[in-house]
C-alpha positions in Angstrom: 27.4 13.2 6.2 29.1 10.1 7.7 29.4 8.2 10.6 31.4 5.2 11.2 30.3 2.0 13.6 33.7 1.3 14.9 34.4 -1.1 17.8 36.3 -4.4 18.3 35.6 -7.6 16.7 32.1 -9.3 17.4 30.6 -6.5 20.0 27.3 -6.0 17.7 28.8 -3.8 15.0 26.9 -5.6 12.3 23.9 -6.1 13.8 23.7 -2.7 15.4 24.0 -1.5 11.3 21.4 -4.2 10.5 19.0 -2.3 12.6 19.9 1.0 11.1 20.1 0.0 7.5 18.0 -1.7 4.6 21.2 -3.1 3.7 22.2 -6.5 5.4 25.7 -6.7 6.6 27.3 -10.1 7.6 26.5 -10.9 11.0 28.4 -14.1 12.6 29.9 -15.5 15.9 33.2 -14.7 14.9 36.1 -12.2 14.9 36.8 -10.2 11.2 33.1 -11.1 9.9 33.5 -7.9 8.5 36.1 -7.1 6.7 34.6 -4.2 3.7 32.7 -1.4 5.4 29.4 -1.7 4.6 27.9 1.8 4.2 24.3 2.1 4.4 21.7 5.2 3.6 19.6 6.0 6.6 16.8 8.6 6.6 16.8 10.4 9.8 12.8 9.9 11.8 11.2 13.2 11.9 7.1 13.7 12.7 7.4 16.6 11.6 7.4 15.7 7.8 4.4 13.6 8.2 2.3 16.9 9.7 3.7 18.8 6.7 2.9 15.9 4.6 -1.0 16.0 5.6 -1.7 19.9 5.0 0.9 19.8 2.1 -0.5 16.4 0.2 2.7 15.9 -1.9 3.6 13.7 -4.7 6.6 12.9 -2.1 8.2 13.0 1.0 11.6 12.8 1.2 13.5 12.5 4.6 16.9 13.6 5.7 19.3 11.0 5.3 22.9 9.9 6.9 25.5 7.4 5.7 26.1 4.7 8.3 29.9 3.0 7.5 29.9 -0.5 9.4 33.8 -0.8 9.8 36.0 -3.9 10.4 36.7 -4.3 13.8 40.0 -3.3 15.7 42.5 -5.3 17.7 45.6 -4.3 19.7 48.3 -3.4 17.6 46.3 -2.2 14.9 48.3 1.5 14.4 51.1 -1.1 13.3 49.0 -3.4 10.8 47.8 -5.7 13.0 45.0 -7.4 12.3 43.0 -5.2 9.7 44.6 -2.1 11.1 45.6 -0.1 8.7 42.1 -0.4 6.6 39.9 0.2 9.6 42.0 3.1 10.4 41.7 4.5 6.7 37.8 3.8 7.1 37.7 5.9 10.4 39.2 9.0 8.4 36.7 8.8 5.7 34.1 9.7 8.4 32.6 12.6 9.7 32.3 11.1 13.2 32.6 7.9 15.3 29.7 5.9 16.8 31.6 3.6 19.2 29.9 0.4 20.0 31.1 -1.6 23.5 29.8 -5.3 24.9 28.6 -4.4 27.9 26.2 -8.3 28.3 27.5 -11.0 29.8 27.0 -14.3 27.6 28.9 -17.4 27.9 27.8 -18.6 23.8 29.0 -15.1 22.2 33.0 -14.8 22.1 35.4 -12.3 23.2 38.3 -11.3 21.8 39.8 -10.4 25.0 37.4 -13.7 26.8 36.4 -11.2 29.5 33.9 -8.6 29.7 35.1 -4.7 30.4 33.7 -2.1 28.6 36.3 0.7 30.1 39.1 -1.6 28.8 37.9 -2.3 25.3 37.3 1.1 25.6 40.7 1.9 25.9 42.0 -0.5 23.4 40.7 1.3 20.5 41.7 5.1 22.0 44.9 3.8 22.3 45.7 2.7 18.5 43.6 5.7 17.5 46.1 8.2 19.4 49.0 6.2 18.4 48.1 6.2 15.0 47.3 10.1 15.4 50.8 10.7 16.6 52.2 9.1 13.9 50.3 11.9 11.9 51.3 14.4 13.7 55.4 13.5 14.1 55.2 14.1 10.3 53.8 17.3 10.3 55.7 18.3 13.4 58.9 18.2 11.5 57.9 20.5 8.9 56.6 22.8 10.8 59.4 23.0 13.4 61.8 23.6 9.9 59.5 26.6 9.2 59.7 27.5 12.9 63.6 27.5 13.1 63.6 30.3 10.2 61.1 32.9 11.3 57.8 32.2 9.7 55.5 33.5 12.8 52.6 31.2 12.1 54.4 28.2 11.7 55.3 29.1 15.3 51.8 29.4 16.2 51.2 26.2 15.0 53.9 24.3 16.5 52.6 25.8 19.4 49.3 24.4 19.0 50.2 21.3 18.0 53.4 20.5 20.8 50.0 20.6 22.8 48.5 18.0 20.7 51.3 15.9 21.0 51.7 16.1 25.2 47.9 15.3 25.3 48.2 12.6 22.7 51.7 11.0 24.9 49.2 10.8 28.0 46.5 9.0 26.7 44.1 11.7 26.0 42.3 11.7 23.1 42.5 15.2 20.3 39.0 16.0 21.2 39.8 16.1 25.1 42.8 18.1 24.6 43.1 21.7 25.9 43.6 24.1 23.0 42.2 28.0 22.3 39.6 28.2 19.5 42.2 29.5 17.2 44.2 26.6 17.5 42.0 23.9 17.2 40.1 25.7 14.1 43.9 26.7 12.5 45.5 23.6 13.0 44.4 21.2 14.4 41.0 20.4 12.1 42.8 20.6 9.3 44.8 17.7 10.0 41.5 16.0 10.5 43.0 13.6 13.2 41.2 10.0 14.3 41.0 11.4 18.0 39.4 14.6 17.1 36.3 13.3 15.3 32.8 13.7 17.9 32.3 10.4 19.6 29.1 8.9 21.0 29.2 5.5 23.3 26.4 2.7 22.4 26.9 0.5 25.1 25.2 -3.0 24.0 23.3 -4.7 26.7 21.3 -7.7 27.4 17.3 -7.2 27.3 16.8 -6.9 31.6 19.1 -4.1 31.3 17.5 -2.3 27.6 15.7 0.6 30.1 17.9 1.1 32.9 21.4 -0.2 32.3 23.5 -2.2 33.9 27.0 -2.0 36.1 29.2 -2.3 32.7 27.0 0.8 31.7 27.6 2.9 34.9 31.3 2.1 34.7 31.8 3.4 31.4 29.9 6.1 32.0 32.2 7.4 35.0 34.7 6.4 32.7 34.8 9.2 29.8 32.7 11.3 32.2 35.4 14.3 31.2 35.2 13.9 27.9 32.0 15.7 27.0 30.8 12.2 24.8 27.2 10.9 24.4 25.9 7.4 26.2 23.4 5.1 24.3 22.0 2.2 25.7 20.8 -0.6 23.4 20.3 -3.9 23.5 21.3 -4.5 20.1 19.7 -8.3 20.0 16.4 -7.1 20.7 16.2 -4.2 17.8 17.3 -6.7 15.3 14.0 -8.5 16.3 12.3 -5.7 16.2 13.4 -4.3 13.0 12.7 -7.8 11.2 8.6 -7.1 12.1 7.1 -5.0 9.4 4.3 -4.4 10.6 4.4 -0.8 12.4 1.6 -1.9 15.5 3.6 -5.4 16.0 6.6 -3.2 16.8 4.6 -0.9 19.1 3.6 -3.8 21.0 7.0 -5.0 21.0 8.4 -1.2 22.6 5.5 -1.6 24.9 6.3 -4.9 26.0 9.7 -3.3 26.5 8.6 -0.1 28.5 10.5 1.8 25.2 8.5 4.7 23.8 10.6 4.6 20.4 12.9 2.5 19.2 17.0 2.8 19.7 17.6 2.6 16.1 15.8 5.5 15.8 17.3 7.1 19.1 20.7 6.1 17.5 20.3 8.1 14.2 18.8 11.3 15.7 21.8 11.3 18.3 24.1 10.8 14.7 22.8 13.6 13.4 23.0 15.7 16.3 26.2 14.5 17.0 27.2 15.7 13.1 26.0 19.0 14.2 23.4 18.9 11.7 19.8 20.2 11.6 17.1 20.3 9.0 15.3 22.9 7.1 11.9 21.7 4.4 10.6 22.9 1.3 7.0 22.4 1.0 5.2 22.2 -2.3 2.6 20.1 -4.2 5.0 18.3 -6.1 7.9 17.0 -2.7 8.2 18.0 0.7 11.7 17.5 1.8 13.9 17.9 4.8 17.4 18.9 3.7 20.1 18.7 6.1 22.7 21.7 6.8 25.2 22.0 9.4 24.0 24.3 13.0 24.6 27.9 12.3 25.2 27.8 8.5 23.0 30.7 6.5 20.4 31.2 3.8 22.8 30.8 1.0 24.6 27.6 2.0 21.7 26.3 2.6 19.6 27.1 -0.5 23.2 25.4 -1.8 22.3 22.1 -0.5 19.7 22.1 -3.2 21.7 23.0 -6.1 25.0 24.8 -6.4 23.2 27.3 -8.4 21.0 28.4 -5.4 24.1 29.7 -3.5 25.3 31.5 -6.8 22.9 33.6 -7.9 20.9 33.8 -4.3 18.8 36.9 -3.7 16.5 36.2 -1.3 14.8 33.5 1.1 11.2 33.5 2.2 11.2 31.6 5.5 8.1 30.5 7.2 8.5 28.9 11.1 7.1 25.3 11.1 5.0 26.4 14.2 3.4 29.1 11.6 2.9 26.5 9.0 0.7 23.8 11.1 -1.0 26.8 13.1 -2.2 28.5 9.9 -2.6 25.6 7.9 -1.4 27.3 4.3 1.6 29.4 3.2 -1.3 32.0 1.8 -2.4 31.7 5.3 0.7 32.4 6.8 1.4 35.3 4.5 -2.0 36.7 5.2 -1.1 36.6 9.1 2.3 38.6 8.7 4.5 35.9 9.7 6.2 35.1 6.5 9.7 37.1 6.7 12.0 37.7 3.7 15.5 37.1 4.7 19.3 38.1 3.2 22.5 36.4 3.0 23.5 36.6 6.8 20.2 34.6 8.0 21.0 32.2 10.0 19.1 29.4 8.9 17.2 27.3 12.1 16.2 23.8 12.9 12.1 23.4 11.5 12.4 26.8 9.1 10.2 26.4 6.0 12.3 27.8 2.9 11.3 29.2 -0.1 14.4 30.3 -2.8 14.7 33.6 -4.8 18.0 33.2 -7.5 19.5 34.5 -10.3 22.2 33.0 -12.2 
């Protein structure tokens, strides 16, 4: 699963992904520092590997991971080429959603590409080429579809339906995500065509370090802002968690949060709200030899996940044996857990949930 850092030239993109990632992306004082996403592996924080990890006593732990895609930043006019346009915009559709990354710090020595400070407007810069470049999409489409319209196909009409919505919403400025549609619609036709607006969006507004806990009037003004479009908010002062992720030591960076009045850090609040914003959740397997979180998306069930493992799994699946997490620390042993009752054999329509220990029956 991937998410893309977008945002305009020299608002912390790179240094946000520095934070996030093992790999080092450019970081200057300039517009274009990046100009090749830089894609970096991050595991996804989760305690509850580490309690698994002491009754358990593995060979290995292995975490959940997400891809992180640092992308070049966007100017106005770049749904016509401008700038890097038409590569960022490529990058963007590679990914599964968008974390969008605004300057919302005053700071005479750090450049702007616009020279002043708004968060709603740069805001606004990057919808706009993003809907501009999605109905340019979509006036391609349109014509074949109205064709098919014209000469009786009955779900063609559905779809031009559907997507004459898409196209009033995307002429006044409102993103594909925002837009009004049934379920029908949006799952039929719209998703397919995987558009730039439609992808799940959540805000990181960058601050300054006096605003890090509380935020700041750039903060509240974005906020009211996209207050209609269902989005997430993250605050982060970017500068600070570069500095903290450069301190290796795990009690030097507690002191640091401390300091801060931060319980955990934001990198860490970032990639849990990526993954949530993926709609993903995590399942383990616990043995001697790895404990592992594997990620699968909300609602998917016991064969697409035993899937995730090998294709095999979903094949030839007969059975799961699912033990809660809850069970597993309570009890202190799967033998335990069987002995107590609470270890339940489950089918092909189980629903798998967040925190369910798995164990895989297959034939193939």
């Amino acid at each position: 699963m991937k998410a893309g850092i977008v945002g305009l030239p020299n608002v912390g993109k790179s240094t946000l992904f520095n934070c996030l990632s093992n790999a080092k992306a450019q970081s200057a004082n300039y517009p274009f520092c990046t100009i090749e996403p830089n894609i970096g592996v991050i595991n996804v924080p989760d305690p509850r590997l580490t309690a698994l990890e002491k009754i358990v006593n593995p060979q290995r732990v292995q975490t959940a991971i997400v891809e992180i895609v640092d992308i070049a930043g966007l100017v106005k006019g770049a749904s016509r080429g401008e700038g890097l346009g038409n590569k960022f915009l490529g990058n963007i559709r590679e990914t599964d959603a968008i974390i969008h990354i605004v300057r919302c710090f005053d700071n005479d020595n750090i450049t702007h590409v616009d020279t002043t400070i708004d968060p709603v407007r740069d805001k606004e810069t990057i919808d706009m080429e993003l809907q501009l470049k999605d109905l340019e999409s979509l006036g391609k489409r349109l014509e074949k579809i109205k064709r098919a319209a014209t000469i009786g196909d009955k779900d063609a009409r559905k779809e031009l339906t559907a997507l004459e919505k898409v196209k009033a919403g995307l002429e006044s400025a409102k993103s594909v995500r925002s837009i009004e549609l049934t379920e029908d619609e949006r799952n039929d036709y719209v998703k397919p065509l995987q558009f730039l607006t439609d992808k799940p969006v959540l805000y990181v507004c960058n601050v300054d370090e006096a605003s890090a806990t509380k935020g700041n009037a750039y903060v509240d003004a974005l906020k009211e802002a996209i207050k209609d479009e269902g989005a997430e908010v993250l605050v982060l002062a970017v500068a600070i968690e570069a500095d903290i992720a450069e301190l290796d030591d795990y009690e030097e960076r507690q002191l640091f949060l401390d300091e801060l009045g931060l319980s955990e850090t934001g990198a860490s609040r970032l990639i849990q709200s990526a993954y949530k914003l993926l709609n993903l959740q995590t399942y383990f397997t616990a043995g001697e030899k790895e404990v592992r979180a594997w990620t699968i998306h909300i609602g998917d069930k016991a064969p697409k996940a035993a899937g995730v493992i090998h294709t095999d799994f979903e094949k030839g699946f007969i059975r799961a044996e699912v033990m809660k997490y809850k069970d597993f620390i309570h009890y202190g042993s799967e033998a335990k857990v069987r002995e107590a009752g609470k270890l339940a054999v489950e089918g092909k329509e189980y629903v798998v949930q967040d925190g369910d220990i798995m164990n895989f029956r297959f034939n193939v």
